[in-house]
N, CA, C, O and CB atoms as a CASP TS submission, in Angstrom:
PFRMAT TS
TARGET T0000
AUTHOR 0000-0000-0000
METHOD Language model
MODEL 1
PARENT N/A
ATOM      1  N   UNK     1      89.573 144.933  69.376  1.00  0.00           N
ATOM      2  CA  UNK     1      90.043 143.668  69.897  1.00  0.00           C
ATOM      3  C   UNK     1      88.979 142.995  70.768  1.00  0.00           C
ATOM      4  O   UNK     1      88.787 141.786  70.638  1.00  0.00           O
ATOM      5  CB  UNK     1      91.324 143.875  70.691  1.00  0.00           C
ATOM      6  N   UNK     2      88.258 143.740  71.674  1.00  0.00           N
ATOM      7  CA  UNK     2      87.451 143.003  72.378  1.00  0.00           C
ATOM      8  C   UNK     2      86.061 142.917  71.513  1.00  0.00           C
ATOM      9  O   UNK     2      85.356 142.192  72.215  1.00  0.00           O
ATOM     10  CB  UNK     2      87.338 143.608  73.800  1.00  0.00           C
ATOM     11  N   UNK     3      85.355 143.252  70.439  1.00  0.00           N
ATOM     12  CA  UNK     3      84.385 142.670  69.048  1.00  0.00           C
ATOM     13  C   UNK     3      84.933 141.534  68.932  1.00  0.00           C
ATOM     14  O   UNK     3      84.103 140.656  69.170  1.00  0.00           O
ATOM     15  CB  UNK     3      84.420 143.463  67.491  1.00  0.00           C
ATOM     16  N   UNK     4      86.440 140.923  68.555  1.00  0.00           N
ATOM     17  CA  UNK     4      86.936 140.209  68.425  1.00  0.00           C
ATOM     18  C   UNK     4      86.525 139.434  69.219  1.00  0.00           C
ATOM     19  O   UNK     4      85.594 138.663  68.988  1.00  0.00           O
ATOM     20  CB  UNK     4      87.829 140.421  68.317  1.00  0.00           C
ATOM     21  N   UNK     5      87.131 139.503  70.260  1.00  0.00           N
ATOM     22  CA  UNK     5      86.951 138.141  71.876  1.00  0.00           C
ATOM     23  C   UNK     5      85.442 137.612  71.818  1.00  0.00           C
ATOM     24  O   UNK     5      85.149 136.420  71.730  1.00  0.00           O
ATOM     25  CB  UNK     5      87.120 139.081  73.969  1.00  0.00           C
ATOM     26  N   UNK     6      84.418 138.792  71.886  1.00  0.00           N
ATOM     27  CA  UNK     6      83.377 138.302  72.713  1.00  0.00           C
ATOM     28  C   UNK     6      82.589 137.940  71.040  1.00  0.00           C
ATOM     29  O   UNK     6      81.398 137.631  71.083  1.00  0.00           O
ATOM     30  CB  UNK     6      82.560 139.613  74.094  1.00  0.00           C
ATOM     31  N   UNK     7      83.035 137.974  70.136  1.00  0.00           N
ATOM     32  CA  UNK     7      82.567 137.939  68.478  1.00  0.00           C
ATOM     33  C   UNK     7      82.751 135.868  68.508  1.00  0.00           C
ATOM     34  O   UNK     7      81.921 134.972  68.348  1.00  0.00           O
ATOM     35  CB  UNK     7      84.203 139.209  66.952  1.00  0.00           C
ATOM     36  N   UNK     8      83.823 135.864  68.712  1.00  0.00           N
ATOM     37  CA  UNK     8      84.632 134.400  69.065  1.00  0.00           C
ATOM     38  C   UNK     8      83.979 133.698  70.189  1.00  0.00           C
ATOM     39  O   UNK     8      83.857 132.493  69.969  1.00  0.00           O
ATOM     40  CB  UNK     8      86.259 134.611  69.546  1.00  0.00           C
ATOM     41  N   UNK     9      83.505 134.115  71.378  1.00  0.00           N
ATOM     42  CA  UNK     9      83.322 133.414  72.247  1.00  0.00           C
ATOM     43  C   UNK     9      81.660 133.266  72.338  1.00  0.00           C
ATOM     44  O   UNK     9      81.109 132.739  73.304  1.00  0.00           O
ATOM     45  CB  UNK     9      84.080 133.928  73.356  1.00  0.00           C
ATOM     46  N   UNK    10      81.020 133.753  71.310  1.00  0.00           N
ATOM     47  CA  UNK    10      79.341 133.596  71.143  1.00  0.00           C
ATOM     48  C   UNK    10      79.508 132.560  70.499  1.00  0.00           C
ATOM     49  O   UNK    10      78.779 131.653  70.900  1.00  0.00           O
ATOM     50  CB  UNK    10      78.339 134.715  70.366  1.00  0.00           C
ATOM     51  N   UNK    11      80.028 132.347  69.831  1.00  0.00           N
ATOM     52  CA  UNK    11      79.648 131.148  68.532  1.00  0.00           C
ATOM     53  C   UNK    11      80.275 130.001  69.196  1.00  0.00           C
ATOM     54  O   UNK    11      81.483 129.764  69.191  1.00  0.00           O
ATOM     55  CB  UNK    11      80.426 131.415  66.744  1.00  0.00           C
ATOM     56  N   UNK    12      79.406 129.341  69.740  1.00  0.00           N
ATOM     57  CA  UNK    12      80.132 127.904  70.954  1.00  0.00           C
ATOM     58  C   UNK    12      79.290 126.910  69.626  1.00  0.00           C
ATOM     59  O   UNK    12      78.471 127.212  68.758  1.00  0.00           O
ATOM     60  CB  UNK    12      79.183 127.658  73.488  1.00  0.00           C
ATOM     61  N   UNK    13      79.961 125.664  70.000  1.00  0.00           N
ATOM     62  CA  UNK    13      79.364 124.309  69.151  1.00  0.00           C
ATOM     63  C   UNK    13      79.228 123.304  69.871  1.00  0.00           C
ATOM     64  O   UNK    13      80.189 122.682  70.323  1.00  0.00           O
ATOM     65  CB  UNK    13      80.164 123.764  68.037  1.00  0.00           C
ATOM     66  N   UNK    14      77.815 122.954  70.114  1.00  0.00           N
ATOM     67  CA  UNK    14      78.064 121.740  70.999  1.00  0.00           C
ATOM     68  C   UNK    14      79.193 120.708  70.676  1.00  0.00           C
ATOM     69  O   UNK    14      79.756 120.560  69.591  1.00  0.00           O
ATOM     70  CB  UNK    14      76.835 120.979  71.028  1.00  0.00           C
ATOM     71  N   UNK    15      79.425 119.974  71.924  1.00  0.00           N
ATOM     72  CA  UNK    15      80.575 118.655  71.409  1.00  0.00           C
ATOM     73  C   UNK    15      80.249 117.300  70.981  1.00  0.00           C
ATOM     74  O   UNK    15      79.344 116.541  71.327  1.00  0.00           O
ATOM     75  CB  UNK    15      81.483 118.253  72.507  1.00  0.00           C
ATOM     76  N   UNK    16      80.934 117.212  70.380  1.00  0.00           N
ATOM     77  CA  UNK    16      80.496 115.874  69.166  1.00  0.00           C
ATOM     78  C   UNK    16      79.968 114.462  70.004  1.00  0.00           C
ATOM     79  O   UNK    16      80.765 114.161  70.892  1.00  0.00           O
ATOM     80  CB  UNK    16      82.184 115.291  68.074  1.00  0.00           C
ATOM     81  N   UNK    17      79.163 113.832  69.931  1.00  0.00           N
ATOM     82  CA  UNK    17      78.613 112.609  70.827  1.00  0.00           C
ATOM     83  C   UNK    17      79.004 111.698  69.802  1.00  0.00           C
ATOM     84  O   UNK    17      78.910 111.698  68.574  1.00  0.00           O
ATOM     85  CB  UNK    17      76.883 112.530  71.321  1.00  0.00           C
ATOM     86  N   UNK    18      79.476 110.911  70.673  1.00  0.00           N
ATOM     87  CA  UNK    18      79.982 109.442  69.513  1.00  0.00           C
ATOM     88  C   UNK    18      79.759 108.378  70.553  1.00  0.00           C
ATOM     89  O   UNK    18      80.229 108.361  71.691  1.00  0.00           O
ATOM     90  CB  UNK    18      82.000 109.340  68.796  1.00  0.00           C
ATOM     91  N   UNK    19      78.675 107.162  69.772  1.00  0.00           N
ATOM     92  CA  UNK    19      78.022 106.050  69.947  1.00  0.00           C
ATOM     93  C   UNK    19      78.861 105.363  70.478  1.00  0.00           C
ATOM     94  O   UNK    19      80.026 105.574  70.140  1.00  0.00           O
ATOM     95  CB  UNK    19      77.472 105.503  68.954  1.00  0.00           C
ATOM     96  N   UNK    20      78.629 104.469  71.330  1.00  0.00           N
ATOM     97  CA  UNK    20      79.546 103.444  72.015  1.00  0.00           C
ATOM     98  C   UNK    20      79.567 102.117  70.402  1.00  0.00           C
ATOM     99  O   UNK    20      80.408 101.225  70.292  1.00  0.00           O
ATOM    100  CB  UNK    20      78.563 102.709  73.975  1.00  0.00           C
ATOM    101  N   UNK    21      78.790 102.297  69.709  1.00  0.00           N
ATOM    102  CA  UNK    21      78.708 101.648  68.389  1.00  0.00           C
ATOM    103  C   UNK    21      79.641 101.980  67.219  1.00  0.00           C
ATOM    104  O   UNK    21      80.032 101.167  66.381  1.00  0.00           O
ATOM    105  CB  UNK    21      77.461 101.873  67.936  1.00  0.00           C
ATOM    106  N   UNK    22      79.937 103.256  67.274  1.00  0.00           N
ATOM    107  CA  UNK    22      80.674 104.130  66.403  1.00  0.00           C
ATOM    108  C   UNK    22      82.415 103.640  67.048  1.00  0.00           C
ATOM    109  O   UNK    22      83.473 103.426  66.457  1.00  0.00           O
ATOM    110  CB  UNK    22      80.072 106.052  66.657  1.00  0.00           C
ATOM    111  N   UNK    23      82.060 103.616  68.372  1.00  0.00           N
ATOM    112  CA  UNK    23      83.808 103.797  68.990  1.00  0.00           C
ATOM    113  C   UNK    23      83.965 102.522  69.048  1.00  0.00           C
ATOM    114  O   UNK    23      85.159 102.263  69.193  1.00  0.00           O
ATOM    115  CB  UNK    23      84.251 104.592  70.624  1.00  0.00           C
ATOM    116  N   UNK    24      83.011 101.172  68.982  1.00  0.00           N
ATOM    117  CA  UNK    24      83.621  99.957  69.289  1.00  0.00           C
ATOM    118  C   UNK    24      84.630  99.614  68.187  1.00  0.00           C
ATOM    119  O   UNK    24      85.766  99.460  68.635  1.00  0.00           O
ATOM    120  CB  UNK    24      82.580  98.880  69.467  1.00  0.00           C
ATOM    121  N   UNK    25      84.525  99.474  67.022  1.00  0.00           N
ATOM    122  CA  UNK    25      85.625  99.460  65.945  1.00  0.00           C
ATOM    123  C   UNK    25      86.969 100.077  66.342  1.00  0.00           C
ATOM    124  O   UNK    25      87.943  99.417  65.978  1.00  0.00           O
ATOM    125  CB  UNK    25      85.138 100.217  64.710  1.00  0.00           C
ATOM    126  N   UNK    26      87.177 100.995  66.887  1.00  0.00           N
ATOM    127  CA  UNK    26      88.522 101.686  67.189  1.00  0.00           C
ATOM    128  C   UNK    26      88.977 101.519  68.161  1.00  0.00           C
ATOM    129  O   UNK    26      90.133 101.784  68.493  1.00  0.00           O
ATOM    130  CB  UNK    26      88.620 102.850  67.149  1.00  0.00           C
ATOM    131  N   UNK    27      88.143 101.049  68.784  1.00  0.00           N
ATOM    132  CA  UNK    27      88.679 100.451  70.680  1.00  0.00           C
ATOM    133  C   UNK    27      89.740  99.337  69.900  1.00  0.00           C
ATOM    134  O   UNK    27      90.960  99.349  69.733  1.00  0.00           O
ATOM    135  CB  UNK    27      86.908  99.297  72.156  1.00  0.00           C
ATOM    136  N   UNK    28      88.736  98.442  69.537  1.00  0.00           N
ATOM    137  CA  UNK    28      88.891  96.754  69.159  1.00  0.00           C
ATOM    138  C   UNK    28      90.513  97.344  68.254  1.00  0.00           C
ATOM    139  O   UNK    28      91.556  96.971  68.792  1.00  0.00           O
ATOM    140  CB  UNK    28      87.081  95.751  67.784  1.00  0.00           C
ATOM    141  N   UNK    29      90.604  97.936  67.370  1.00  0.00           N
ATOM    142  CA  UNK    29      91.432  98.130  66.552  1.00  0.00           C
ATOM    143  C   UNK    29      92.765  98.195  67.250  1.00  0.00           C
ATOM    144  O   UNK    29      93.621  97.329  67.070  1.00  0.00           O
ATOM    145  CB  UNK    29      91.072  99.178  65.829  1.00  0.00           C
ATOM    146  N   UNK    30      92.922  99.154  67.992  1.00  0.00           N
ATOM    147  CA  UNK    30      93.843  99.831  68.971  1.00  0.00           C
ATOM    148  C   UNK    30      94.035  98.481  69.904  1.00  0.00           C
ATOM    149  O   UNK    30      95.122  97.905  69.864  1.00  0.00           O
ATOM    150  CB  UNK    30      93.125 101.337  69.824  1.00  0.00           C
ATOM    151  N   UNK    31      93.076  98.028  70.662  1.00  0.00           N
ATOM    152  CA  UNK    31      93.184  97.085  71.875  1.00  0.00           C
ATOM    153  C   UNK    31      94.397  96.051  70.727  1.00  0.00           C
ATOM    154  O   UNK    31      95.615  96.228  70.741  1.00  0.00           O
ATOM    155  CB  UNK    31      91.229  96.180  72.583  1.00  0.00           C
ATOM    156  N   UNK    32      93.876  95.301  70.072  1.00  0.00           N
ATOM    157  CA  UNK    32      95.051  94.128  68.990  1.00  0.00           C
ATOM    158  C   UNK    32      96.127  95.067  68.843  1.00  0.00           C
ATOM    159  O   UNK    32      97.202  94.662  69.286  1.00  0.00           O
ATOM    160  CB  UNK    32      94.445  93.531  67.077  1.00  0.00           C
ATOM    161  N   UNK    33      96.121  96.315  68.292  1.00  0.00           N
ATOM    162  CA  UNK    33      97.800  96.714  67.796  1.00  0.00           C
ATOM    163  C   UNK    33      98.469  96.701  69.154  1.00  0.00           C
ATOM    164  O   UNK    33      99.595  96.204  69.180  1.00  0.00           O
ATOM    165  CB  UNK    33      98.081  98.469  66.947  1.00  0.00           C
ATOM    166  N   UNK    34      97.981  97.151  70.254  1.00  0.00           N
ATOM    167  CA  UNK    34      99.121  97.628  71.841  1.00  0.00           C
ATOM    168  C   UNK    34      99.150  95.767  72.173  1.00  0.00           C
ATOM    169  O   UNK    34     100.184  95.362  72.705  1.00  0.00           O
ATOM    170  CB  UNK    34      97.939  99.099  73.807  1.00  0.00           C
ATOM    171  N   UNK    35      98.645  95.283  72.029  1.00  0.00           N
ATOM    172  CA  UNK    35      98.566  93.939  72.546  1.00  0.00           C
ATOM    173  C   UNK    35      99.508  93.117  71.484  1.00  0.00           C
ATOM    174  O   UNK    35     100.049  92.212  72.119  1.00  0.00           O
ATOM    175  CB  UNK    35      96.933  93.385  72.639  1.00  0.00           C
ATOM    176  N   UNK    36      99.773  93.098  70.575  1.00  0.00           N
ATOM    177  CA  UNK    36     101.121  93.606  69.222  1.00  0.00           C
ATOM    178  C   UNK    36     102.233  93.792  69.317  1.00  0.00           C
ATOM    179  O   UNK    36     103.260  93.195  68.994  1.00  0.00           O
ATOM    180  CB  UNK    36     101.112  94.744  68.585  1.00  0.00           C
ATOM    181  N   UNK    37     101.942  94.828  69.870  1.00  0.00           N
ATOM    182  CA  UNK    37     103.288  95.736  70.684  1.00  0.00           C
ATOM    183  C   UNK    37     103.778  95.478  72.085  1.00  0.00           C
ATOM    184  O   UNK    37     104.964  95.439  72.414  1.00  0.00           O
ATOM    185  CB  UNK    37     102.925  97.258  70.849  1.00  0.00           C
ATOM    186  N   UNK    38     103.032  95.355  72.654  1.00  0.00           N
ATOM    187  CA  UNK    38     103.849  94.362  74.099  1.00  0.00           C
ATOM    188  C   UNK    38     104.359  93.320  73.560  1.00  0.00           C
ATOM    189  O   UNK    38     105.538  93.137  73.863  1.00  0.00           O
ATOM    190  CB  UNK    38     102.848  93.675  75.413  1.00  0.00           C
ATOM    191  N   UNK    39     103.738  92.313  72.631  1.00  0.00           N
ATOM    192  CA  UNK    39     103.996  91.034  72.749  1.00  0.00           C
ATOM    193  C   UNK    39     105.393  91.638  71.920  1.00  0.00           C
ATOM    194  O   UNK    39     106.268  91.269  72.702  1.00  0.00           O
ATOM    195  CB  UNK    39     102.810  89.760  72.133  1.00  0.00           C
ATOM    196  N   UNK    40     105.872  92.111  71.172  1.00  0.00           N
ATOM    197  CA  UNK    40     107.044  92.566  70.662  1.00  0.00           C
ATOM    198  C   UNK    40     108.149  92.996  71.194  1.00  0.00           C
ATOM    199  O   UNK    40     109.335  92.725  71.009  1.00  0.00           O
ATOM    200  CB  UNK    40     106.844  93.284  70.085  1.00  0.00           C
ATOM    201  N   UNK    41     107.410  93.930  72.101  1.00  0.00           N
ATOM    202  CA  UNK    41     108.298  94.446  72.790  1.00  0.00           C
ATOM    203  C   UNK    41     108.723  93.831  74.041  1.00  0.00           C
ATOM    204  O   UNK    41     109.807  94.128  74.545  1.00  0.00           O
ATOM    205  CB  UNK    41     107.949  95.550  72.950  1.00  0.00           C
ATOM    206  N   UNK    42     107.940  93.003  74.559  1.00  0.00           N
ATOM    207  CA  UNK    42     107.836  92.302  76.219  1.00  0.00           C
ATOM    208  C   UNK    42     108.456  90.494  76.193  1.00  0.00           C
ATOM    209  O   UNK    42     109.057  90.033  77.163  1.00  0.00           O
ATOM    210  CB  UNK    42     105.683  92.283  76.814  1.00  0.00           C
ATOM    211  N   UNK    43     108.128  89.540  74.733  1.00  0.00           N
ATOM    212  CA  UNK    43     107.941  88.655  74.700  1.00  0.00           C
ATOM    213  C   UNK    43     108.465  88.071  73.506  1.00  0.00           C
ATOM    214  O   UNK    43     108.301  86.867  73.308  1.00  0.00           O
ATOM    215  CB  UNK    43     106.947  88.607  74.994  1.00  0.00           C
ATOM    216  N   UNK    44     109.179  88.912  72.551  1.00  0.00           N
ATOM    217  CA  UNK    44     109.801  88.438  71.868  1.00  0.00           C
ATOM    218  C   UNK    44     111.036  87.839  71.072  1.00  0.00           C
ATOM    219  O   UNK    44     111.642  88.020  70.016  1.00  0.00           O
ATOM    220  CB  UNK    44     109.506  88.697  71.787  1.00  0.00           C
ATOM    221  N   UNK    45     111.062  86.898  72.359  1.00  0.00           N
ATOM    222  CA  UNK    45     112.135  85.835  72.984  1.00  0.00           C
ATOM    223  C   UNK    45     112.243  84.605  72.561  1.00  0.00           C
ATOM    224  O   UNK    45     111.358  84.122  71.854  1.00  0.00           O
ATOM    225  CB  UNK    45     111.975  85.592  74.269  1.00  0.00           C
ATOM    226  N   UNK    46     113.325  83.912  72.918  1.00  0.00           N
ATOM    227  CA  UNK    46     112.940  82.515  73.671  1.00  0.00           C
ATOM    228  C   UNK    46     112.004  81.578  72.730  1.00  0.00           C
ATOM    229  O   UNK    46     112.174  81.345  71.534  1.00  0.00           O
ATOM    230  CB  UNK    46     112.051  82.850  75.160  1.00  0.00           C
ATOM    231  N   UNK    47     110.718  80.987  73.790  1.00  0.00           N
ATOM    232  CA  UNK    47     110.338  79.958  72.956  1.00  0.00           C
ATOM    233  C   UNK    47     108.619  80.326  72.047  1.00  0.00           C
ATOM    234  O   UNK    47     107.893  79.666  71.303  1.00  0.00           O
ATOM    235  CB  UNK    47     110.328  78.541  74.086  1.00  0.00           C
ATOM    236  N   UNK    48     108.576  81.546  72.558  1.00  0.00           N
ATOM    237  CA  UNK    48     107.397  82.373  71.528  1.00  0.00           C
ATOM    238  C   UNK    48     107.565  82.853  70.804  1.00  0.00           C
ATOM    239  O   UNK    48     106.666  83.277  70.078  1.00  0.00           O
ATOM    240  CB  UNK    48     106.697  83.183  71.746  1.00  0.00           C
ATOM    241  N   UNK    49     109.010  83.084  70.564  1.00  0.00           N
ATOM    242  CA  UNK    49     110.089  83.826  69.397  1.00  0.00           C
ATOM    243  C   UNK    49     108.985  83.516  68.282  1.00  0.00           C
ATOM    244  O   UNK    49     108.531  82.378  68.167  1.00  0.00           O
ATOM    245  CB  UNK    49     111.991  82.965  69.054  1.00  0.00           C
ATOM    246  N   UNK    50     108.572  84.567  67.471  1.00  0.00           N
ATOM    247  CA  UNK    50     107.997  84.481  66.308  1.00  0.00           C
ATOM    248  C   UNK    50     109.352  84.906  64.896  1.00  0.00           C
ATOM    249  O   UNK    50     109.306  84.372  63.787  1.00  0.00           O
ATOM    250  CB  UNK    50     106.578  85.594  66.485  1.00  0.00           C
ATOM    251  N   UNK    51     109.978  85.503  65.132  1.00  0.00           N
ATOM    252  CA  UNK    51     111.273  85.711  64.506  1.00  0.00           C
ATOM    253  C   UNK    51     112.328  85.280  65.334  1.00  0.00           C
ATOM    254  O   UNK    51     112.646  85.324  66.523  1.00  0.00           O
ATOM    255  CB  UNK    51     111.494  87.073  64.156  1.00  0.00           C
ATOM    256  N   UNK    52     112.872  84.724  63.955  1.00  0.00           N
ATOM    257  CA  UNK    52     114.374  83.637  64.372  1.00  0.00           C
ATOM    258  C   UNK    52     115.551  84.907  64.593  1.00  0.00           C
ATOM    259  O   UNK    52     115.637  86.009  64.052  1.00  0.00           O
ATOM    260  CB  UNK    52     115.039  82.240  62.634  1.00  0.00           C
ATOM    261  N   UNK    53     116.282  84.330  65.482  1.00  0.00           N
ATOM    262  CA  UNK    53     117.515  85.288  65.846  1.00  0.00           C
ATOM    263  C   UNK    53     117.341  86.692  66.892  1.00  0.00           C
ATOM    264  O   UNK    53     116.384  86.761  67.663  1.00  0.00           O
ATOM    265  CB  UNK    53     118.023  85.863  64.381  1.00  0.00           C
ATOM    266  N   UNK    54     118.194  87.582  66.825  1.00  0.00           N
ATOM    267  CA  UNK    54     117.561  88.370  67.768  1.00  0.00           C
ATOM    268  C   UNK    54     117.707  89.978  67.117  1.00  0.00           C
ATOM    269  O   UNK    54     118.336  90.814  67.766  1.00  0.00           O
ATOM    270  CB  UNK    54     118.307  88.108  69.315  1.00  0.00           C
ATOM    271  N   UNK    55     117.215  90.263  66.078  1.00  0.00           N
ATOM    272  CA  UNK    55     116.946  91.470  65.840  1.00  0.00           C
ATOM    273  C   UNK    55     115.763  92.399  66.208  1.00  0.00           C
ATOM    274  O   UNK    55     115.809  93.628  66.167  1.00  0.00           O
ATOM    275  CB  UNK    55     117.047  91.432  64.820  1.00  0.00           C
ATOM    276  N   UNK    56     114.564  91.556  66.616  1.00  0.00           N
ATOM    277  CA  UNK    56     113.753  92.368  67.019  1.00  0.00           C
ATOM    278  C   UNK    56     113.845  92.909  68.754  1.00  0.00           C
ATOM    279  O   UNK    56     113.354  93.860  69.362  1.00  0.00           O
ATOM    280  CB  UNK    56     112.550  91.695  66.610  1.00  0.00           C
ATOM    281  N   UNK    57     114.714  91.791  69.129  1.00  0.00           N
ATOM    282  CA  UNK    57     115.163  91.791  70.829  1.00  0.00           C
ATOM    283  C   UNK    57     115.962  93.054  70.842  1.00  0.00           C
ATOM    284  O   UNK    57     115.642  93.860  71.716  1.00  0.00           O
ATOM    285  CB  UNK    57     116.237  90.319  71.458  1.00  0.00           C
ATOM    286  N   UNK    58     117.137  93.446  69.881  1.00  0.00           N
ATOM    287  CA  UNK    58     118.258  94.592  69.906  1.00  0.00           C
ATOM    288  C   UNK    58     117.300  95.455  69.665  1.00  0.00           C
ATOM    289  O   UNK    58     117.267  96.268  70.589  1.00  0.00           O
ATOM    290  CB  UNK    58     119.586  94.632  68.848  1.00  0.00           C
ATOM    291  N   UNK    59     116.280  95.732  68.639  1.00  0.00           N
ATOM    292  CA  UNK    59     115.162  96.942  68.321  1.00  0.00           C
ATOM    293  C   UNK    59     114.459  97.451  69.091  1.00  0.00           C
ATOM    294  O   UNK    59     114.395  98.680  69.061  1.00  0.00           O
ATOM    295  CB  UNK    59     114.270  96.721  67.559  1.00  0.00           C
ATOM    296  N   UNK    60     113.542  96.590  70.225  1.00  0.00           N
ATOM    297  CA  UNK    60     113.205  97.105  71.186  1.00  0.00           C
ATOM    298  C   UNK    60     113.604  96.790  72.574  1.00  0.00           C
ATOM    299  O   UNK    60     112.927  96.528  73.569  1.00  0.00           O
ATOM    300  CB  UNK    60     112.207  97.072  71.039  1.00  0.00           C
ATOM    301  N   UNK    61     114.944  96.889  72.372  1.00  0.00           N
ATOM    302  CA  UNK    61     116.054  96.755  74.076  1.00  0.00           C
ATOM    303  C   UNK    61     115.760  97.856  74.925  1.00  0.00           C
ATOM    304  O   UNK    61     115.369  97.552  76.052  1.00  0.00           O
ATOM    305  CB  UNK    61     118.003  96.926  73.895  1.00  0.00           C
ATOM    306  N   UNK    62     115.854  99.019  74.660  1.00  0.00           N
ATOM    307  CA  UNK    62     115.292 100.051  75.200  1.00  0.00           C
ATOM    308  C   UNK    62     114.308 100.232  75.714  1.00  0.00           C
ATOM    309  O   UNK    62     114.195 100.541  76.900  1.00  0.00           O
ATOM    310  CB  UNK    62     115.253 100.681  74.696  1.00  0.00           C
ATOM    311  N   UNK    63     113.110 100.027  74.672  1.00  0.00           N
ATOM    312  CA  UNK    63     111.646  99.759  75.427  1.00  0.00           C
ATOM    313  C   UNK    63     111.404  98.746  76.309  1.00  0.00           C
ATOM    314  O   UNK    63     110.444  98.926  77.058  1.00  0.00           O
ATOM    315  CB  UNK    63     110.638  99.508  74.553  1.00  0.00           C
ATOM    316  N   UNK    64     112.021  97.724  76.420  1.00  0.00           N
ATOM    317  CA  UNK    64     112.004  96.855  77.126  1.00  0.00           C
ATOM    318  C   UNK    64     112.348  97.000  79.116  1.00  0.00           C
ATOM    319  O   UNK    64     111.822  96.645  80.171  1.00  0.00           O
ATOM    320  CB  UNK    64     112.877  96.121  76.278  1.00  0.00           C
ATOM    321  N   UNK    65     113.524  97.733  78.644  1.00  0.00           N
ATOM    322  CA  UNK    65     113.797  98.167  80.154  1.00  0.00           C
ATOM    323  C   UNK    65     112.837  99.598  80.766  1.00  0.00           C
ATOM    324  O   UNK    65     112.824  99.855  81.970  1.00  0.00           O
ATOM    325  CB  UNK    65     115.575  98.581  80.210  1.00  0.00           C
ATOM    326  N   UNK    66     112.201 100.295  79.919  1.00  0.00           N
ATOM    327  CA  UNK    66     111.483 101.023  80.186  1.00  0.00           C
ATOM    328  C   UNK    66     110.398 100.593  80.479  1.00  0.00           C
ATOM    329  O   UNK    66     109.971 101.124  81.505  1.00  0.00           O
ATOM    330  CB  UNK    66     111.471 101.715  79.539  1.00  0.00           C
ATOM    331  N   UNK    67     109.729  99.848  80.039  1.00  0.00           N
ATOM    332  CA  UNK    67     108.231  98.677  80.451  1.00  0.00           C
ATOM    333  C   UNK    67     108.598  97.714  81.461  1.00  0.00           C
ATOM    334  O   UNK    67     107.791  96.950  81.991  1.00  0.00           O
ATOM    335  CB  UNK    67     107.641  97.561  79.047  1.00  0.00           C
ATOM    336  N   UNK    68     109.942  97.770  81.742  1.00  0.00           N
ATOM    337  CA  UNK    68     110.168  96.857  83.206  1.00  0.00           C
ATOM    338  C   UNK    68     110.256  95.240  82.825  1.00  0.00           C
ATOM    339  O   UNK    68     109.993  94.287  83.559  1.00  0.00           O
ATOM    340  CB  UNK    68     108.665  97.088  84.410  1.00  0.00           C
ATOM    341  N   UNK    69     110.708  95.232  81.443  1.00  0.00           N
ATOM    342  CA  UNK    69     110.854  93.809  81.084  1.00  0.00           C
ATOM    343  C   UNK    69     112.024  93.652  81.493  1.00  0.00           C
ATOM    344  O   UNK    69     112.816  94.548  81.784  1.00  0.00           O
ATOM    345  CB  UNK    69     110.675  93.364  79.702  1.00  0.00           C
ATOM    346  N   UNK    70     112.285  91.913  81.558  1.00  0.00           N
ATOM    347  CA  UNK    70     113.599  91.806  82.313  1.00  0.00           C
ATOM    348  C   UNK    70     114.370  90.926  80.729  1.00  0.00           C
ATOM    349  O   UNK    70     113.729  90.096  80.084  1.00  0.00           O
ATOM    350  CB  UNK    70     113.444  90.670  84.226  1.00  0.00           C
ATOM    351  N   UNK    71     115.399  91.232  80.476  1.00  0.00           N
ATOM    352  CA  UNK    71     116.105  90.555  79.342  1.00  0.00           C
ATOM    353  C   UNK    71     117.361  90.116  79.839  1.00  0.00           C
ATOM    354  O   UNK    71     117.705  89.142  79.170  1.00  0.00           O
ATOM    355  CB  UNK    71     116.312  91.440  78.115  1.00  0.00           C
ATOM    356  N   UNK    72     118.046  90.342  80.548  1.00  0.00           N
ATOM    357  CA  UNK    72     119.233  89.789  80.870  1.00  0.00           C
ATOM    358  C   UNK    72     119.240  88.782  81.759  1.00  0.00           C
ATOM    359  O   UNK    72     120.303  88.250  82.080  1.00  0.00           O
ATOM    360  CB  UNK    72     120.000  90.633  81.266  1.00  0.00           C
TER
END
């Protein structure tokens, strides 16, 4: 068992370096979807209403009071 341990703990791999070039695509990607998703979840009301009626308001009612939006 301990061949095992110290067999396992020689073989280290450095950790992967990733380009601030490589990660800008996935920042950017991510930053639009959460910015998406608030506006859905926070703002999709009233007179920014992008959908008519209120089904997306009943869908994320929950999240709403959890993010501290006010709906009532």
């Amino acid at each position: 068992m301990s061949d095992l341990i110290a067999e396992r703990g020689s073989a280290r791999l450095p950790a992967p370096v990733v380009s601030p070039r490589e990660l800008l695509p996935w920042a950017l990607a991510v930053s639009v979807l959460m910015v998406v998703l608030v506006y859905f979840v926070g703002g999709e009301q009233g007179i920014l209403s992008l959908v008519s009626g209120s089904g997306v308001h009943e869908f994320v009612h929950d999240a709403r009071h959890l993010l501290g939006f006010p709906c009532h």
